[in-house]
N, C-alpha and C positions, 0 to 999 in steps of 0.2 A: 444569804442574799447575794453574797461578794461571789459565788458562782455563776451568775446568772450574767455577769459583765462581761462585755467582749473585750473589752478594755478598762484596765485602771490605774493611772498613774498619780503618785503623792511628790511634790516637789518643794524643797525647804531653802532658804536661801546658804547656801553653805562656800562661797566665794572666799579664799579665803584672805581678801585684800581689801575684805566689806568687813571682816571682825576684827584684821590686825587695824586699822581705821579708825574702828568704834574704839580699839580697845586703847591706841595711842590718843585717842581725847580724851576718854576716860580717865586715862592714870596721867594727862595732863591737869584736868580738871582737880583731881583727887591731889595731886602734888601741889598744885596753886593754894587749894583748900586749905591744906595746912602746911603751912609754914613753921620754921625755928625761929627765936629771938635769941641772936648771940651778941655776947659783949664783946667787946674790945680786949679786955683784958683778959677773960677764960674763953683761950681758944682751944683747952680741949673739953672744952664740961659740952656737953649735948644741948645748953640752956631752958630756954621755956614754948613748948607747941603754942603756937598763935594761931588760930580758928581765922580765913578768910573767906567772909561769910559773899560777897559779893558772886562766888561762883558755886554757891550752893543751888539756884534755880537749873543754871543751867548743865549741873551734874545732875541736879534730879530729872531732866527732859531729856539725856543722851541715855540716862539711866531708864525711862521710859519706851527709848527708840532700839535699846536694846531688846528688851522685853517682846515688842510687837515684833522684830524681829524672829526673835526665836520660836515665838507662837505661829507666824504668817505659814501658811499653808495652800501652794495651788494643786486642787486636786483636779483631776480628768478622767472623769467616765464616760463610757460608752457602751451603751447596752443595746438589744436587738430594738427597742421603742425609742431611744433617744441616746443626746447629749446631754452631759452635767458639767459643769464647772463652777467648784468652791472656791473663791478665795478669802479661808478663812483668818480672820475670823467677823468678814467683811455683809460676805454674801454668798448665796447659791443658785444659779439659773439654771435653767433647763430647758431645751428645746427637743420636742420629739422630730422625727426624721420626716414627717410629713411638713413639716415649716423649712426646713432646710433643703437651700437648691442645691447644691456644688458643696462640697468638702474636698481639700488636696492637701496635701504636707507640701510646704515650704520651707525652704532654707532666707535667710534674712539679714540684713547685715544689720549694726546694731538697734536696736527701739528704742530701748529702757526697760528698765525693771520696774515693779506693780503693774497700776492698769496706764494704758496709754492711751490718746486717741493718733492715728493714723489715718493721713489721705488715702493708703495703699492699702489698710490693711482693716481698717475700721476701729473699733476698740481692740486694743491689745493685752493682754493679758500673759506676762513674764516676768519669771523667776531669774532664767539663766538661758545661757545657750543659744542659739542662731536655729534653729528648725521648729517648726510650728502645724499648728493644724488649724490652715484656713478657711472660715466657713462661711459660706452666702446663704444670706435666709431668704428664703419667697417674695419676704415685703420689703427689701433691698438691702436691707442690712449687712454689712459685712464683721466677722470678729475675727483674732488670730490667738489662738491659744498654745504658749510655748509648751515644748515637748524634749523629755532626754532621752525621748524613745521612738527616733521616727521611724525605723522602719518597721517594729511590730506597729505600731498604731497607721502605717502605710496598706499592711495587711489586715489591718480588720477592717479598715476599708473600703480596700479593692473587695474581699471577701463578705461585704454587708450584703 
């Protein structure tokens, strides 16, 4: 079936100043977690690990935000009857080309990353990067879906 696409892009979040991040609250959390109990008097014996339970939630909730991380996926299709766009493991829409007025690739300065809402741009929908493919629907709608690939997705375009 993945012949039949004019276009298909898979985008993960892989920044990598979003995992050094994650990874420095993590091994802050994990270091608060436990602790040593040293005495006074044996300063070189290792003593006894002390369990600090008060930031086990919230290792367990960065430890969750990892996960969705590494699962989230925005994917972009585009076939001769429509567009797709997953972001899983969220959702899937699709709009065939007879609903869509106007489609163009833009360049953007920042939005945010997931979904966004924009005066400019409508819902936005980004992983990474500054170039998009923005789309007007019929019934006014506007959406912009980020892209690491503007200018084949430029050409299946112009060439729909």
């Amino acid at each position: 079936m993945r012949e039949n696409y004019l276009f298909h892009e898979e985008q993960k979040f892989t920044q990598w100043w979003l995992w050094l991040l994650l990874l420095l609250i993590i091994g802050y959390l994990l270091f608060d977690l436990i602790s040593f109990s040293y005495s006074s008097d044996e300063i070189f014996t290792v003593g006894t690990i002390i369990f600090n339970t008060e930031n086990l939630i919230p290792l367990i909730l960065v430890c969750l935000v990892i996960l969705l991380f590494l699962i989230l996926k925005l994917k972009t299709t585009l076939s001769k009857d429509y567009i797709q766009v997953s972001f899983f493991p969220f959702f899937t829409k699709k709009w065939n080309w007879s609903e869509i007025n106007t489609t163009e690739i833009v360049t953007y300065g920042f939005v945010g990353y997931g979904i966004r809402l924009s005066l400019k741009y409508g819902t936005v929908y980004n992983i990474k990067g500054n170039h998009g493919l923005a789309i007007h629907l019929k019934n006014g709608k506007k959406l912009m879906v980020g892209t690491q690939k503007p200018e084949e997705l430029a050409n299946v375009i112009k060439n729909k």
